[in-house]
C-alpha positions in Angstrom: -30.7 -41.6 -8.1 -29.4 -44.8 -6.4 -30.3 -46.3 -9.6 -26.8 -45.3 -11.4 -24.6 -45.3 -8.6 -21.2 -45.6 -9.8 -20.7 -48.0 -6.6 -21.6 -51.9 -8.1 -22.9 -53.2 -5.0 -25.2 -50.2 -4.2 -26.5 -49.3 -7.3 -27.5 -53.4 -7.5 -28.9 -53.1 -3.9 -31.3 -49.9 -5.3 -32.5 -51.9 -9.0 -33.5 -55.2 -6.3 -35.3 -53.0 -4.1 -37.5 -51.3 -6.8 -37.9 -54.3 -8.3 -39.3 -56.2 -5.3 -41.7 -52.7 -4.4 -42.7 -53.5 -8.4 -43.7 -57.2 -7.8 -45.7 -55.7 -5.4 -48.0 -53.1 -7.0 -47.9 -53.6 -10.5 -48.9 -56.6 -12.7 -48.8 -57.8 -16.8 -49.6 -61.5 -16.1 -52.8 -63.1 -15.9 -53.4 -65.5 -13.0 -55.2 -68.6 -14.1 -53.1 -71.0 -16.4 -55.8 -71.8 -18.8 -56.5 -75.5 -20.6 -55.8 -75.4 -23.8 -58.1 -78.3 -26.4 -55.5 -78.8 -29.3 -55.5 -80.9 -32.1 -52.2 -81.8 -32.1 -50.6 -82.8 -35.2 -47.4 -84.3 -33.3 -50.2 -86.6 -31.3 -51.3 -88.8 -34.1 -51.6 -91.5 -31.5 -54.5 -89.7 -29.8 -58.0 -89.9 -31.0 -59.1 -87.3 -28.9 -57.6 -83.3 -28.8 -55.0 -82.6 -26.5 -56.3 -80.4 -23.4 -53.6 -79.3 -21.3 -52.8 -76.6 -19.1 -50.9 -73.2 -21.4 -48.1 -73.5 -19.7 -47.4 -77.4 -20.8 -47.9 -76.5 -24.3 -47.4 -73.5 -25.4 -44.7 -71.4 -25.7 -44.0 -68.1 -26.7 -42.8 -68.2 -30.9 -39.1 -68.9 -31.3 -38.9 -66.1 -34.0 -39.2 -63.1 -32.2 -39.8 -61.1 -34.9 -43.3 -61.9 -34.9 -43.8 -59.5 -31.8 -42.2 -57.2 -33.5 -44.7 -57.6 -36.8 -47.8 -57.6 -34.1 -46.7 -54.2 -33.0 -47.0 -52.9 -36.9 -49.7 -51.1 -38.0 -49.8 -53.5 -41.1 -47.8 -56.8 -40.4 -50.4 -57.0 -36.8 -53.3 -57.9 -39.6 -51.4 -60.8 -40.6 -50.2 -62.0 -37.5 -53.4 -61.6 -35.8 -52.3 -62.1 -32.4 -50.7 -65.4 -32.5 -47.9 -65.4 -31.3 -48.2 -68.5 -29.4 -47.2 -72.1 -30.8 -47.4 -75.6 -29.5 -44.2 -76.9 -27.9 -44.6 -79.9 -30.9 -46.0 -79.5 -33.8 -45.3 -75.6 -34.1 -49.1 -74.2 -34.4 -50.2 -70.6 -33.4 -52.5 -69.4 -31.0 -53.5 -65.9 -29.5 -53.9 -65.1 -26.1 -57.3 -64.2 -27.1 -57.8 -68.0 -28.1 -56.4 -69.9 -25.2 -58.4 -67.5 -22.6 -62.0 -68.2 -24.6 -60.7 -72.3 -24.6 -60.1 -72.4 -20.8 -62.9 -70.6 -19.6 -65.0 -72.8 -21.8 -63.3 -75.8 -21.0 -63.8 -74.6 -17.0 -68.1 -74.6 -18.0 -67.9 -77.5 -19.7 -66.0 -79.4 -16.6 -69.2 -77.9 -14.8 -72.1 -79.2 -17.2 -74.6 -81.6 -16.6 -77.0 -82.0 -19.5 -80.2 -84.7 -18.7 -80.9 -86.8 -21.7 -84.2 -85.1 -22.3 -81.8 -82.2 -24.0 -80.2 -81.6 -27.2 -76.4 -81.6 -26.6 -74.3 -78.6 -27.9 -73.8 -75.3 -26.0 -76.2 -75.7 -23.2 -74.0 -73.1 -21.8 -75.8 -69.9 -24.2 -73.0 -67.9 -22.5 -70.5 -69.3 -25.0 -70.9 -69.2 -28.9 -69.0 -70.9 -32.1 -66.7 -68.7 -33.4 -66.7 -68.5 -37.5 -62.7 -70.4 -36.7 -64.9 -73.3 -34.8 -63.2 -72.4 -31.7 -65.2 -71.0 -28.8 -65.9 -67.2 -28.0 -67.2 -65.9 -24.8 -70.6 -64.1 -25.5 -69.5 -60.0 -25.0 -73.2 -59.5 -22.8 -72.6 -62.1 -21.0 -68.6 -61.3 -20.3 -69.9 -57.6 -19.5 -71.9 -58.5 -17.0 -69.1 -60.7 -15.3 -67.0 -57.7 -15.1 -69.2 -55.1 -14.0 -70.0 -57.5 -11.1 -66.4 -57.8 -9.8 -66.5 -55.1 -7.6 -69.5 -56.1 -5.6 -69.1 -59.9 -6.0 -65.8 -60.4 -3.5 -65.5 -58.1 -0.4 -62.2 -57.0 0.6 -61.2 -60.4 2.3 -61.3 -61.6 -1.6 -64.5 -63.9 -0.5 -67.8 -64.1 -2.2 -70.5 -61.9 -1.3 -74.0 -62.6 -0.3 -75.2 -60.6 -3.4 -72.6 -63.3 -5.8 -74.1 -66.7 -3.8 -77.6 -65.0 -4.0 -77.3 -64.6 -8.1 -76.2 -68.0 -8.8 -78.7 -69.8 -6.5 -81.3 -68.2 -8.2 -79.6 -69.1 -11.8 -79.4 -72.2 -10.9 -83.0 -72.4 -10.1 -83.8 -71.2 -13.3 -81.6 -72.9 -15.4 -83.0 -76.6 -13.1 -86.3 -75.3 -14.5 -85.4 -76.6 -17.8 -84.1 -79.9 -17.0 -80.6 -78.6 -17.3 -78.0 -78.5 -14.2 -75.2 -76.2 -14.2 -72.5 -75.4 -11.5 -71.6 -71.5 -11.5 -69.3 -72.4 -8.2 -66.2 -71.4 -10.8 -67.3 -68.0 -10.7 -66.7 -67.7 -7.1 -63.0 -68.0 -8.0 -61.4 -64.6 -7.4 -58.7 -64.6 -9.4 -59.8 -66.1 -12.8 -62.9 -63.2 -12.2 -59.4 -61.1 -11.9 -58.4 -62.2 -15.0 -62.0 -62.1 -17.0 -62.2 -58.3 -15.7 -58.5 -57.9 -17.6 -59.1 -59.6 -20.2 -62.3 -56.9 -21.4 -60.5 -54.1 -19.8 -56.6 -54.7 -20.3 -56.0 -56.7 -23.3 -54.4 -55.0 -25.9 -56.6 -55.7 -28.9 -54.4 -57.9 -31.4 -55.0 -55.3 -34.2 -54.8 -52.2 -32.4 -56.4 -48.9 -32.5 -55.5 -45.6 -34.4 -54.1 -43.7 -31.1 -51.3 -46.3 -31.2 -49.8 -44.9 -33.8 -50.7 -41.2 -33.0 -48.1 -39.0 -34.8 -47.5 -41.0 -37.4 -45.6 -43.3 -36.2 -46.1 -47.5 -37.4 -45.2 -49.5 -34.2 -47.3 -49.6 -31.2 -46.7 -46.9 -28.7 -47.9 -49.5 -25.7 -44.7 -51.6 -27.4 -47.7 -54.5 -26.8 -47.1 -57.5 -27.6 -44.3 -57.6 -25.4 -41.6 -60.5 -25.1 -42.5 -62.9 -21.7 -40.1 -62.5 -19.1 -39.8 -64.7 -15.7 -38.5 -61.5 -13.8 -39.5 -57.5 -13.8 -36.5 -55.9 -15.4 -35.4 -52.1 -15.0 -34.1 -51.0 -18.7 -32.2 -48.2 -19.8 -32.5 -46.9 -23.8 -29.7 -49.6 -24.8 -31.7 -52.3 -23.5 -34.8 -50.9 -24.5 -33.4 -50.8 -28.1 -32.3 -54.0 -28.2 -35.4 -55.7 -27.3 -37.3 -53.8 -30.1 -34.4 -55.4 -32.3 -35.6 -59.1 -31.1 -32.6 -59.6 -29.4 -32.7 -61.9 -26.4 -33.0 -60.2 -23.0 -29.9 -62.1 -21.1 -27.7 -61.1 -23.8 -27.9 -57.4 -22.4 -28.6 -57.1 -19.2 -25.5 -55.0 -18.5 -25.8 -52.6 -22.0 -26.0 -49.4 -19.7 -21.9 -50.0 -19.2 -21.5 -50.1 -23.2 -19.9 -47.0 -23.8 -21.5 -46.7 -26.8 -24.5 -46.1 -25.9 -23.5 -42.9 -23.9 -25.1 -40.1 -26.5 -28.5 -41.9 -24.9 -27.9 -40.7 -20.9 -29.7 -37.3 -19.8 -28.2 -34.4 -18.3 -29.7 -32.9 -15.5 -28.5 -29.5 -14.1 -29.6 -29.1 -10.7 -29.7 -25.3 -9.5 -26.2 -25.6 -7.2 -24.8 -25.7 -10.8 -24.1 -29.2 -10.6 -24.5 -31.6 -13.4 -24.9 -35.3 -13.6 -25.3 -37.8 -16.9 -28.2 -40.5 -16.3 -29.9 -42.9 -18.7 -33.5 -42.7 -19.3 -34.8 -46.3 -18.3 -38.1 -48.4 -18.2 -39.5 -51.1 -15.9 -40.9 -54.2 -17.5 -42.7 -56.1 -14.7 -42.6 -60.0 -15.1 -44.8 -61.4 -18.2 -46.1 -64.8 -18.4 -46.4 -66.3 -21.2 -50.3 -65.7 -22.9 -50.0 -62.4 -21.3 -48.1 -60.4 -23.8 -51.2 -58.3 -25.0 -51.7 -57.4 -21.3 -51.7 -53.7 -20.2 -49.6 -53.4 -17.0 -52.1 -52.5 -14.8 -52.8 -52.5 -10.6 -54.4 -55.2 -9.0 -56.1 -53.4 -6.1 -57.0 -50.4 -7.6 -59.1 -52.7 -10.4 -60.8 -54.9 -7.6 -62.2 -51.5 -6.2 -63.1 -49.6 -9.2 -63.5 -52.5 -12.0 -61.9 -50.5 -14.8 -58.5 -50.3 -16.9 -56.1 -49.2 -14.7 -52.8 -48.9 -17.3 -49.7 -48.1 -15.8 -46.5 -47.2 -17.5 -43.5 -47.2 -14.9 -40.0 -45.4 -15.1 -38.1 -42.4 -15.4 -40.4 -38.8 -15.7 -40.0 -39.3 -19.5 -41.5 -42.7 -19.5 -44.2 -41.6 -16.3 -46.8 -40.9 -18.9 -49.7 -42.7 -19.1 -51.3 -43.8 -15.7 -54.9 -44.4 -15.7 
């Protein structure tokens, strides 16, 4: 109730403490700031593709709109998830894309072929996509994931059972005058964000209980817009987003008088009455993340599942698996 104090200073106090309690147990971002290889059209001088890390170039699409088309029913098949571009020369990516890039670019960094082999995709766990960019095979993706659980223990280091496997892979894979380093997999939190990525991501073209009762937008709202903080809205705000407006621009909407035919009343059984806006929390998004389910770190480190979370008032308390 603190959250619509009429007193400034505490009802500010209230929002930054369940703010900070939602940095805390809920996250929509992956971890690992992928490397992006990009042809660059703006980098004529460069024989080579650009690789650099997400973050250094891309950025989420200046036309907002196109999250709003991705949520569509229709306009998602012509988006198809990109709604990433380069900082320069303006081309799209998906999420999809840029995580497939950097884990391959992350094998690749660990590949050692001997000259006695053909070069190519020594590394059978990643295959040419029909766009010639790279796709992570699903079997060998599904094992990764089912394996999260039982390859860290609860310190977040390797087990026995995760050194064990690679040594012997390595063996094998030595066999046949190949060497490969699986050391990457012992990193926790890009395993974090593999086991996300199969059980999280919001696939770019949906599925038909998104638009259960008839309705054409996404019900998960997914994509959703990055944002550098975790932001408590009310129906106003809420509104205005779906609009593409820009988040700063209404930050303080709940005092628009306008939007009063939105607020709740709730009769409590002394007889008295008070007027309160139904409101959401969006937890920080990082850019390439905007497909991602909110979901709860510790709870998927245990169990190794989806573990969607939709935060907010008890109208908007209603999916939590």
């Amino acid at each position: 109730e603190a959250l619509f104090y009429s007193d400034d200073r505490k009802r500010k106090a209230a929002r930054d403490a369940l703010i900070s309690y939602i940095d805390k147990v809920v996250c929509a971002s992956y971890g690992t700031d992928f490397v992006v290889t990009h042809n660059c059209g703006a980098e004529k001088e460069h024989d080579r593709p650009v690789m650099m890390p997400m973050h250094q170039i891309l950025q989420e699409v200046e036309d907002k709109s196109t999250l709003r088309k991705a949520q569509h029913q229709d306009h998602c098949l012509d988006i198809k998830g990109k709604v990433m571009e380069c900082r320069h020369c303006r081309k799209t990516f998906s999420p999809s894309e840029c995580i497939n890039m950097g884990v391959s670019h992350l094998r690749q960094q660990t590949l050692t072929l001997t000259p006695m082999r053909d070069h190519g995709h020594a590394n059978s766990d990643i295959r040419d996509a029909p766009d010639s960019s790279t796709v992570m095979k699903k079997e060998w993706l599904d094992h990764a994931v089912i394996r999260h659980p039982f390859d860290f223990d609860e310190e977040g280091r390797p087990t026995e059972a995760l050194k064990q496997q690679l040594h012997m892979t390595e063996a094998v894979v030595d066999e046949a005058n190949e060497q490969i380093s699986h050391k990457w997999l012992h990193d926790r939190n890009l395993r974090r964000d593999l086991l996300h990525f199969v059980y999280d991501e919001h696939d770019y073209s949906h599925r038909a209980a998104c638009f259960n009762g008839g309705k054409a937008e996404c019900r998960a709202n997914l994509p959703e817009m990055a944002s550098e903080d975790s932001i408590i809205f009310d129906n106003g705000a809420i509104d205005a987003i779906k609009q593409g407006l820009r988040v700063d621009d209404h930050r303080d909407i709940s005092k628009d008088n306008s939007n009063r035919e939105k607020t709740i009343q709730r009769h409590y059984l002394n007889g008295k009455v008070e007027q309160k806006s139904q409101y959401m929390i969006l937890p920080k998004r990082r850019n390439g993340s905007q497909f991602l389910n909110q979901h709860s770190l510790p709870i998927s480190d245990v169990l190794g599942c989806n573990t969607n979370v939709t935060l907010g008032d008890p109208s908007h308390t209603f999916y939590t698996t």
